[in-house]
C-alpha positions as CSV (number, residue, x, y, z in Angstrom):
1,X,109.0,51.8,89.2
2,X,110.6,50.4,85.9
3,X,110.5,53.2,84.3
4,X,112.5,54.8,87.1
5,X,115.3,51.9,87.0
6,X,115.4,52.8,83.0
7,X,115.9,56.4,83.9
8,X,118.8,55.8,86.4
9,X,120.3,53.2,84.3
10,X,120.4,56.0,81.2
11,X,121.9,58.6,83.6
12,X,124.6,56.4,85.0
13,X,125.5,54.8,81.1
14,X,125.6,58.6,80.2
15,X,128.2,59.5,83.2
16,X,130.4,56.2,82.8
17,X,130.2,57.5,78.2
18,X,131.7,60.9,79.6
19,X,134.1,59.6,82.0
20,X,135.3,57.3,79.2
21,X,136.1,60.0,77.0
22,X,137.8,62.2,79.1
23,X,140.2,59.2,80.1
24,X,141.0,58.2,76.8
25,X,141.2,61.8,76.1
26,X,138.5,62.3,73.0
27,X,137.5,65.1,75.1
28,X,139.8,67.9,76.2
29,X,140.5,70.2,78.8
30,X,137.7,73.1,78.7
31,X,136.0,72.1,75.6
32,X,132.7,72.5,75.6
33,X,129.8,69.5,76.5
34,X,126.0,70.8,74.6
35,X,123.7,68.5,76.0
36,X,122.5,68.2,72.6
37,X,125.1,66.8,71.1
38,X,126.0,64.4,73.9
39,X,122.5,63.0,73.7
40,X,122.4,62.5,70.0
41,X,125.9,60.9,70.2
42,X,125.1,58.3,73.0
43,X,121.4,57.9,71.4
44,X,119.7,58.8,74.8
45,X,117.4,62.0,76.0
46,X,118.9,65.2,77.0
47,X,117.9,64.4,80.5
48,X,120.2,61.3,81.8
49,X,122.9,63.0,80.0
50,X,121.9,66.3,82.0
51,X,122.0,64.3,85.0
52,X,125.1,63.6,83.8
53,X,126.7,66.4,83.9
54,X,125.5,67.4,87.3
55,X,127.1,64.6,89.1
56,X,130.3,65.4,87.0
57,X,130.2,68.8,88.2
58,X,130.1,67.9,91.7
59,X,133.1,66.1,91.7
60,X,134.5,69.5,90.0
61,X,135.6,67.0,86.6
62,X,132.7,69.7,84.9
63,X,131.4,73.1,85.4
64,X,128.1,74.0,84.8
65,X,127.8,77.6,83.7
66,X,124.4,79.5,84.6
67,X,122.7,79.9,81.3
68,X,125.9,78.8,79.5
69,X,126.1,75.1,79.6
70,X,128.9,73.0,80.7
71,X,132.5,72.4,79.8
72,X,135.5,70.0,81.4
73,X,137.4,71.5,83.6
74,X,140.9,72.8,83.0
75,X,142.9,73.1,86.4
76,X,145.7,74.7,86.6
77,X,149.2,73.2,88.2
78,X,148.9,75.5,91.3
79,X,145.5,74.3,91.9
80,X,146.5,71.1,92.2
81,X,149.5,71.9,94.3
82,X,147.5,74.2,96.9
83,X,144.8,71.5,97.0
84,X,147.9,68.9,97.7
85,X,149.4,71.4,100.6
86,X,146.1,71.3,102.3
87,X,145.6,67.7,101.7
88,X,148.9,67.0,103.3
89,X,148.1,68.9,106.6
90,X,144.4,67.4,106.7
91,X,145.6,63.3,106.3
92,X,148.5,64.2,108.9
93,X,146.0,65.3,111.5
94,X,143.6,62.1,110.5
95,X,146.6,60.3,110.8
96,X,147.7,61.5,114.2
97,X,144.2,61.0,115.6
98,X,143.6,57.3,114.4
99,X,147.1,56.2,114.9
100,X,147.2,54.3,118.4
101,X,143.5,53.8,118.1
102,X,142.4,52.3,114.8
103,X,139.9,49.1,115.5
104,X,139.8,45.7,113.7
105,X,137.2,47.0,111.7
106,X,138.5,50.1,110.4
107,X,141.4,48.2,109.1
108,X,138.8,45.5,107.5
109,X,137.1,48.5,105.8
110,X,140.3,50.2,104.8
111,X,141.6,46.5,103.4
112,X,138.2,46.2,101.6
113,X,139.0,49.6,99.5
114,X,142.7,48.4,98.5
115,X,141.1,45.0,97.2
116,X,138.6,46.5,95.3
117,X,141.0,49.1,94.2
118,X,143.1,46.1,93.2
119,X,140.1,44.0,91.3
120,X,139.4,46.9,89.9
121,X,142.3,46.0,87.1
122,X,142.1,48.9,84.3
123,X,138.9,50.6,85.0
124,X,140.3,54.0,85.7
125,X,137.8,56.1,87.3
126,X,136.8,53.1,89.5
127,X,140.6,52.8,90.5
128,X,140.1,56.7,91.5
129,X,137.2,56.6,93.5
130,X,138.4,53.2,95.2
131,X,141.7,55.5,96.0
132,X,139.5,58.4,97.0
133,X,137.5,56.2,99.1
134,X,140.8,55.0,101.1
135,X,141.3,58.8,102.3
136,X,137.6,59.8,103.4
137,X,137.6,56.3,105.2
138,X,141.2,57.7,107.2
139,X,139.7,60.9,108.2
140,X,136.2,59.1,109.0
141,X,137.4,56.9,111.3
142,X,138.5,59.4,113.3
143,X,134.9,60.2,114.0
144,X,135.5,64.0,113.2
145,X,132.9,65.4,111.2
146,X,134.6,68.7,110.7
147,X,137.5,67.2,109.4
148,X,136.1,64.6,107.3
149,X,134.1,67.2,105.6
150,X,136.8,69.6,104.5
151,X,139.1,66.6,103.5
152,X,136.0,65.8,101.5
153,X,136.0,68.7,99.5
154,X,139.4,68.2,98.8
155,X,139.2,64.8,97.8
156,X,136.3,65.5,95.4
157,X,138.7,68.3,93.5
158,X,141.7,65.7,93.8
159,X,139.1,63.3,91.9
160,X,139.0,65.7,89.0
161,X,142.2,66.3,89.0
162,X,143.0,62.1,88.5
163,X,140.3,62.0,85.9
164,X,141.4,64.9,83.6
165,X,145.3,63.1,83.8
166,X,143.7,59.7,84.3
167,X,144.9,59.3,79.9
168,X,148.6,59.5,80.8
169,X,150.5,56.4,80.3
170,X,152.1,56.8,84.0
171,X,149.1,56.3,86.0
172,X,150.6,53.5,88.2
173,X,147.6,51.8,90.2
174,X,150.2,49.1,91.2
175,X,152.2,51.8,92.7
176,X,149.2,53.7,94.0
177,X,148.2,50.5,95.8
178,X,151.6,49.8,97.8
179,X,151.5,53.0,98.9
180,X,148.2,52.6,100.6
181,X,149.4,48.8,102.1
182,X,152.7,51.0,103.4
183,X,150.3,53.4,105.3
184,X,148.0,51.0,106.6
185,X,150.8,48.8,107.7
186,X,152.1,51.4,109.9
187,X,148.7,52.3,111.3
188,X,148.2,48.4,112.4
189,X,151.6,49.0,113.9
190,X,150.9,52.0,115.8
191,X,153.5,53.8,114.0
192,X,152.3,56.9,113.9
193,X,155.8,58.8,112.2
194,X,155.6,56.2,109.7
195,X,152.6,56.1,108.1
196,X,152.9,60.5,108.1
197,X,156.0,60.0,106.2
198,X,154.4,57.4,103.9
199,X,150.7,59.5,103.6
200,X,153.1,62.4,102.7
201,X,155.5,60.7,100.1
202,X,152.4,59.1,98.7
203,X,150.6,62.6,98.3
204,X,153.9,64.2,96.8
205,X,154.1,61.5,94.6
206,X,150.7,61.9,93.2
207,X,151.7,65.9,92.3
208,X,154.9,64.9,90.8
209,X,152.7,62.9,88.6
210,X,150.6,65.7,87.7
211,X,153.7,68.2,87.2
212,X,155.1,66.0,84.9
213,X,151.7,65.7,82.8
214,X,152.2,69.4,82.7
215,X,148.4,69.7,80.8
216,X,145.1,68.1,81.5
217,X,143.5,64.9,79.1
218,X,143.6,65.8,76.1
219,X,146.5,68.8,75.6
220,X,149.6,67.5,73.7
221,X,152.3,66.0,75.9
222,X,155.7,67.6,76.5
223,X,158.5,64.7,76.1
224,X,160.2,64.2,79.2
225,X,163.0,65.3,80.1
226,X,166.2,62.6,81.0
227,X,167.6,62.8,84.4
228,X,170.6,63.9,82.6
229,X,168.7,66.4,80.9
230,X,167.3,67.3,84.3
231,X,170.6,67.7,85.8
232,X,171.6,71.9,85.6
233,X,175.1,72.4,83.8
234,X,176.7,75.2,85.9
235,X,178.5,77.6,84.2
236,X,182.4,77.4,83.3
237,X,183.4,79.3,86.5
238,X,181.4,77.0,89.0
239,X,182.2,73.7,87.1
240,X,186.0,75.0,87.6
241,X,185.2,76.0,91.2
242,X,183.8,72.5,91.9
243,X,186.8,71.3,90.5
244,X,189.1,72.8,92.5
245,X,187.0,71.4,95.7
246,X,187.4,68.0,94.2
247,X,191.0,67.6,93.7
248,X,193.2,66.2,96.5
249,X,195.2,67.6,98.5
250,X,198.6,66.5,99.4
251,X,198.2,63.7,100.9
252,X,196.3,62.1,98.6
253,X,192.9,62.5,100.0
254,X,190.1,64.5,99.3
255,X,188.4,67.5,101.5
């Protein structure tokens, strides 16, 4: 029995090594992880770190090539964005269904996640599973298996996703974290339009954050851009054309 403790214990160490450089970005997007190396690096067996791997690859932060090792994942931008579109659709329908009926308990549960998420401080990939855990627990209260399944697989890829950015200096947990108190706050009201437009701001919000990455961990980082710099200059004949709207007309006042 101790020796299986030990093993667990080496397996997990492994995982939270991994995780650790991918957030503070000594790893990169699609290099490479040899067993072999890992191992000698952390000073374990090949086997916790393949163990590892594994559970890294099922929450789609690795993938484990048949006969070709394993490598960190490099999504693209319109991954994240189609796994986002569907996300949106999936949380609305949780959110439709529990609204009106969510129990004392449910709400206890879902306040137990945002503490935790809170306590959590700077520990990154526990602040991502806390915020994970906050969306299966929507869609599981609703008691609909089929639902709570698919918006699993998509939380499992939105996992990866928060990992592989979770470096960047605007990861805002604090921000994160009022956006799940605004939601839940309009489910304990029975407000059923505003916690959709709150779930679907907060989701937009978390895509804007990846947009504005632009790369995964560990991929140089594009300075960003002003809103001034943001702001198109239209060309001479449409500046002059908005002009010409703006100035008054003879009475003094404007169209």
């Amino acid at each position: 029995m101790t020796r299986l403790v030990q093993h667990a214990t080496a397996a997990d160490l492994a995982y939270r090594e991994i995780l650790l450089r991918i957030t503070t970005q000594a790893l990169t997007a699609g290099e490479r992880l040899p067993e072999a190396s890992l191992a000698a690096e952390m000073d374990v067996s090949r086997t916790p770190v393949r163990e590892a791997l594994r559970r890294l690859a099922q929450e789609g932060v690795v993938i484990l090539v048949p006969g070709g090792g394993a490598h960190l994942a490099d999504p693209s931008l319109k991954e994240m964005a189609d796994t986002m579109e569907v996300r949106v659709h999936l949380e609305r329908l949780a959110i439709r269904k529990l609204s009106g009926t969510i129990t004392p308990l449910q709400i206890c549960r879902l306040e137990e996640v945002i503490q935790k998420q809170r306590d959590a401080d700077l520990d990154i990939p526990s602040l991502i599973r806390q915020d994970s855990l906050f969306h299966h627990l929507l869609a599981e209260s609703t008691h609909n298996e089929a639902l709570t399944d698919s918006l699993d697989a998509l939380l499992a890829r939105s996992m990866a996703f928060r990992i592989l950015f979770a470096g960047r200096e605007d990861y805002d947990n604090h921000l994160i974290l009022e956006e799940h108190l605004r939601i839940l706050d309009a489910l304990k009201r029975r407000d059923t339009e505003l916690a959709e437009k709150h779930l679907e701001a907060h989701l937009h919000l978390a895509l804007a954050e990846y947009s504005r990455s632009g790369e995964p961990t560990g991929t140089p980082r594009k300075k960003k851009a002003s809103h001034a710099e943001l702001r198109p200059v239209p060309p001479p004949a449409e500046k002059r054309r908005r002009e010409t709207l703006r100035e008054p007309r003879q009475g003094g006042t404007f169209p």
